[in-house]
C-alpha positions as CSV (number, residue, x, y, z in Angstrom):
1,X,-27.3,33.0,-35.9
2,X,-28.9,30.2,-33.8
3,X,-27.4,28.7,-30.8
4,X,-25.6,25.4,-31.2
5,X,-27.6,22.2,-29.8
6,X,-25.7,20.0,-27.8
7,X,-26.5,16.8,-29.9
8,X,-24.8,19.1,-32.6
9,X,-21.6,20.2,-30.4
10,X,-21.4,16.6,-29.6
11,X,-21.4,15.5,-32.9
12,X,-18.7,17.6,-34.6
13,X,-16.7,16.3,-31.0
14,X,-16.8,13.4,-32.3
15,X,-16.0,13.7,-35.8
16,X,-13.1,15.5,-35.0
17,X,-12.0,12.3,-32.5
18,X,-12.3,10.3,-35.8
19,X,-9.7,12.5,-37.8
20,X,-7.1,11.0,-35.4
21,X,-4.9,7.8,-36.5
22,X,-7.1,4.3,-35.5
23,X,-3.8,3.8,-33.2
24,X,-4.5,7.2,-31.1
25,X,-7.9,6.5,-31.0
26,X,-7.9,3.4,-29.5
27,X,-5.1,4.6,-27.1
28,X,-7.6,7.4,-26.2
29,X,-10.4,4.8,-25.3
30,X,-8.5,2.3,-23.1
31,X,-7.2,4.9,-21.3
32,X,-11.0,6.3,-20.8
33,X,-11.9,3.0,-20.2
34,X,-9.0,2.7,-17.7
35,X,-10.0,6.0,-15.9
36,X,-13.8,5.1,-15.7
37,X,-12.9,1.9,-13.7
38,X,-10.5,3.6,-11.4
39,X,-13.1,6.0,-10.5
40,X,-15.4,3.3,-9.6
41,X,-13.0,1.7,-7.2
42,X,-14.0,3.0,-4.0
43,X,-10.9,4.3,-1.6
44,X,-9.6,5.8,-4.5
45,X,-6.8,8.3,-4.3
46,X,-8.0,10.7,-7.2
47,X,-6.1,11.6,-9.9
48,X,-2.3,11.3,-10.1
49,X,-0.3,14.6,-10.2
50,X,1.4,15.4,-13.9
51,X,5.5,14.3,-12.8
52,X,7.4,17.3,-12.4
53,X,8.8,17.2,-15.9
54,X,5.6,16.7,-17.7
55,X,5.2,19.1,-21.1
56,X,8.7,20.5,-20.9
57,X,11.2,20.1,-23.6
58,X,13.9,18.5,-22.3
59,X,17.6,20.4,-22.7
């Protein structure tokens, strides 16, 4: 079997981004539009750290 060409990895990537709901999508693309920004700001702290609580089910 042939070895998957990036354009082609790239290209099922994105089809799978446009299974998710219009809503999450454009969630997903101010907040990389967001992050590309921050990066350019020079002085920048990096990213934030997760909060403590982050992924946890709460009980």
């Amino acid at each position: 079997m042939a070895r998957e060409q990036p354009k082609d990895i790239k290209a099922k990537k994105f089809v799978s981004f446009l299974n998710f709901d219009a809503e999450i999508r454009r969630v997903i693309c101010w907040t990389n539009a967001i992050e590309s920004v921050n990066a350019r700001i020079p002085g920048g702290q990096g990213p934030r750290p997760l909060p403590e609580r982050a992924g946890r089910a709460q009980v």
